[in-house]
C-alpha positions in Angstrom: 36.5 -41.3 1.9 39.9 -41.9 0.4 42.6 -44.7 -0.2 44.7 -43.1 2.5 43.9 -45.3 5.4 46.7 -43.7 7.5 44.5 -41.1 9.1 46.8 -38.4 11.2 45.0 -38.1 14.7 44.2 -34.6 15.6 45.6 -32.9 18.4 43.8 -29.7 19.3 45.6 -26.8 20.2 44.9 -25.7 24.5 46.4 -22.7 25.3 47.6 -22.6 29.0 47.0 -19.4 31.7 50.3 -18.4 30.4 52.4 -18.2 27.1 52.4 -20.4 24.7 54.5 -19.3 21.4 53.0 -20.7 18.2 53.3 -20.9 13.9 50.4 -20.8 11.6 51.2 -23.2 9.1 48.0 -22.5 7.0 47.5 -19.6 4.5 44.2 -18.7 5.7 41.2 -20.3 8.6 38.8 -22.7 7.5 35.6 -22.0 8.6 32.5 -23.9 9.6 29.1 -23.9 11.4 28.5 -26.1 14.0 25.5 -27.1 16.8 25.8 -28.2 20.1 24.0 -31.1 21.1 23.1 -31.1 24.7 22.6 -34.6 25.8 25.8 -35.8 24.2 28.3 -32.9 24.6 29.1 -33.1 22.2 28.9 -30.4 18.4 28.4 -31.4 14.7 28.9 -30.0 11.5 26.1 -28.4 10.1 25.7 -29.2 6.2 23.4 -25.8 5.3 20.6 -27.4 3.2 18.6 -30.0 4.6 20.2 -29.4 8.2 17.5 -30.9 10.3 18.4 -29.0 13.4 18.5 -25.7 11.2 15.1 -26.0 10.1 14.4 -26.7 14.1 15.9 -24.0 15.0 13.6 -21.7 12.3 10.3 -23.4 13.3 11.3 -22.2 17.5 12.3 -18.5 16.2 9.3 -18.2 14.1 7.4 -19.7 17.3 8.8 -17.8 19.6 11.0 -20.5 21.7 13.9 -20.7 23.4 16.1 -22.9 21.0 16.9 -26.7 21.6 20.8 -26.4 19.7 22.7 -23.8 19.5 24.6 -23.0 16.3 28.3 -21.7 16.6 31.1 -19.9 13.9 34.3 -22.0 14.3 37.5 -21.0 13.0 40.2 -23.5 12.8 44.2 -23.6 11.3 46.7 -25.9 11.4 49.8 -24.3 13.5 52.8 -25.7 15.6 53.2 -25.1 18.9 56.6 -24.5 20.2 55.7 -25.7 24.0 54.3 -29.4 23.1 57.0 -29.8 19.8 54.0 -30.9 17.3 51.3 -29.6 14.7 48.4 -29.1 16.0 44.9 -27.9 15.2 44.2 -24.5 16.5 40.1 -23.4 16.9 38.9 -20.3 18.2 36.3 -17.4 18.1 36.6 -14.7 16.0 37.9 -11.8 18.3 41.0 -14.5 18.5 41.1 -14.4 14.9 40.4 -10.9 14.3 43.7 -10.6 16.3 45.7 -12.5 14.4 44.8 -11.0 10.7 46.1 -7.7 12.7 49.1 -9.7 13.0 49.2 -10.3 9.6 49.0 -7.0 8.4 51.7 -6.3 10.5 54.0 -8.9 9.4 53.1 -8.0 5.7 54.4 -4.3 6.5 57.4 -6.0 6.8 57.1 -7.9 3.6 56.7 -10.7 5.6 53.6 -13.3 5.6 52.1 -14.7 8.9 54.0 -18.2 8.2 57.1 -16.7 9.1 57.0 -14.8 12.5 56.2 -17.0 16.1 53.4 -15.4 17.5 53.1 -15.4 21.0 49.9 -15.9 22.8 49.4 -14.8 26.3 46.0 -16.4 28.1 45.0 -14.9 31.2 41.6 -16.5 33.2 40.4 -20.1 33.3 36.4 -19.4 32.7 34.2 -18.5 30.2 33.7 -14.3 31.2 37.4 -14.1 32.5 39.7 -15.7 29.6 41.2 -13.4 27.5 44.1 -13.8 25.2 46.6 -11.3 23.8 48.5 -12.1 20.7 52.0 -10.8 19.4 54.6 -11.4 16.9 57.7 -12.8 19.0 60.1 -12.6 16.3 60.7 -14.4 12.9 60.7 -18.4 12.3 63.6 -20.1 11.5 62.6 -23.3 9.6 60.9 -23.5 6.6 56.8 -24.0 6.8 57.1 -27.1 4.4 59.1 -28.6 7.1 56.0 -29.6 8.5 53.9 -30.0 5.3 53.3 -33.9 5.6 51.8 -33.5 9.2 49.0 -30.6 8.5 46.0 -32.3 8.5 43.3 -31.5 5.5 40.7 -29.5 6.8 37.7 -29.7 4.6 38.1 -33.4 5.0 38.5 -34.1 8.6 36.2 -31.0 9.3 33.7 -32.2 6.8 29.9 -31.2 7.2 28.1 -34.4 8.7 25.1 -35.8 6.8 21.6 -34.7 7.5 20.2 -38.6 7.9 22.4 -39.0 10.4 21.6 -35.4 12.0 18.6 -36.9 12.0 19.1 -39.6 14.0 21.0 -37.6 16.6 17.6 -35.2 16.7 15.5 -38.6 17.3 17.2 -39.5 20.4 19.7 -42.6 18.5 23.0 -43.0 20.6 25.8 -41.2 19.3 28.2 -43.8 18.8 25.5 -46.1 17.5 25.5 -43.1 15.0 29.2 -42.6 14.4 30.8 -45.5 15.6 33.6 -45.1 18.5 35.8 -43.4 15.7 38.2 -40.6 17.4 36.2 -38.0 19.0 39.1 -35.3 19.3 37.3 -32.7 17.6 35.5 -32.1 20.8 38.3 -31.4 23.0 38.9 -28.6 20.9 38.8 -25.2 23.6 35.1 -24.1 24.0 36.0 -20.2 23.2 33.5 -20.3 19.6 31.3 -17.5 18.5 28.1 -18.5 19.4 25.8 -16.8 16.5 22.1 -17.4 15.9 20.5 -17.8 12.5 18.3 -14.9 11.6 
């Protein structure tokens, strides 16, 4: 919690069937692990130690069980779109991501860094075994990145690991927004392309 009461709502970046031309505004993606809670649709943070769905999740391997939550890898950068005019929060799996560090090295052949080209990003499909994306560098930017420094939103803060009590109460069945209050749920609509890894 901060003094800054102001909090910037997140828009999260949806990439259209299509092209959509972008900017990464960030020098590198922050990266979390997340689990998906069935009966609410809805993901958390996971905090590592004390996670009580992580230590679920061992007792069902070491059992033998199908697992109740699964555990995801999300990657996530601030970027500004082009097509909707704004800064947004881009999350993706890593194949997306391994894509655009080949961008980068490309861009740094040219003594360039990945803040200044547009990258274009061509979706094709709607579902989740036909989407595909194809990423390329559309030329260089023409405004400076710390044009748009006051509107990137702080990552390890908004994308903060959620606190095992209140894990906890999700696990026990508690309604969600009894848990977190009707505070903006925009994380979620974030596009449902993540790594889905599970914990050896």
């Amino acid at each position: 919690m901060s003094w800054d009461f102001n909090t910037k709502k997140a828009e999260f970046t949806k990439f259209p069937v299509g092209v959509t031309r972008i900017r990464v505004l960030d020098d590198s993606p922050f990266m979390r692990w997340t689990h998906w809670i069935p009966k609410f649709s809805r993901s958390i943070n996971c905090p590592g130690k004390g996670c009580p769905i992580c230590t679920i999740r061992k007792q069902q391997k070491a059992n033998k069980e199908p697992y109740a939550y699964a555990m995801s890898r999300r990657f996530t950068m601030n970027i500004y779109n082009l097509e909707t005019e704004r800064v947004e929060l881009m999350e993706q799996g890593i194949g997306f991501f391994e894509d655009l560090r080949d961008l980068k090295a490309d861009a740094e052949k040219d003594g360039k860094s990945l803040k200044d080209v547009i990258i274009k990003v061509r979706r094709r499909g709607t579902g989740k075994d036909d989407t595909s994306y194809r990423l390329d560098i559309d030329g260089d930017a023409e405004e400076e990145v710390e044009k748009f420094q006051e509107d990137l939103i702080k990552l390890d803060e908004f994308l903060a690991p959620n606190d095992p009590a209140d894990i906890q109460r999700v696990v026990n069945g508690e309604e969600w927004n009894d848990i977190f209050g009707s505070k903006d749920e925009a994380e979620d609509e974030a596009t449902p392309t993540q790594e889905t890894v599970e914990v050896q």
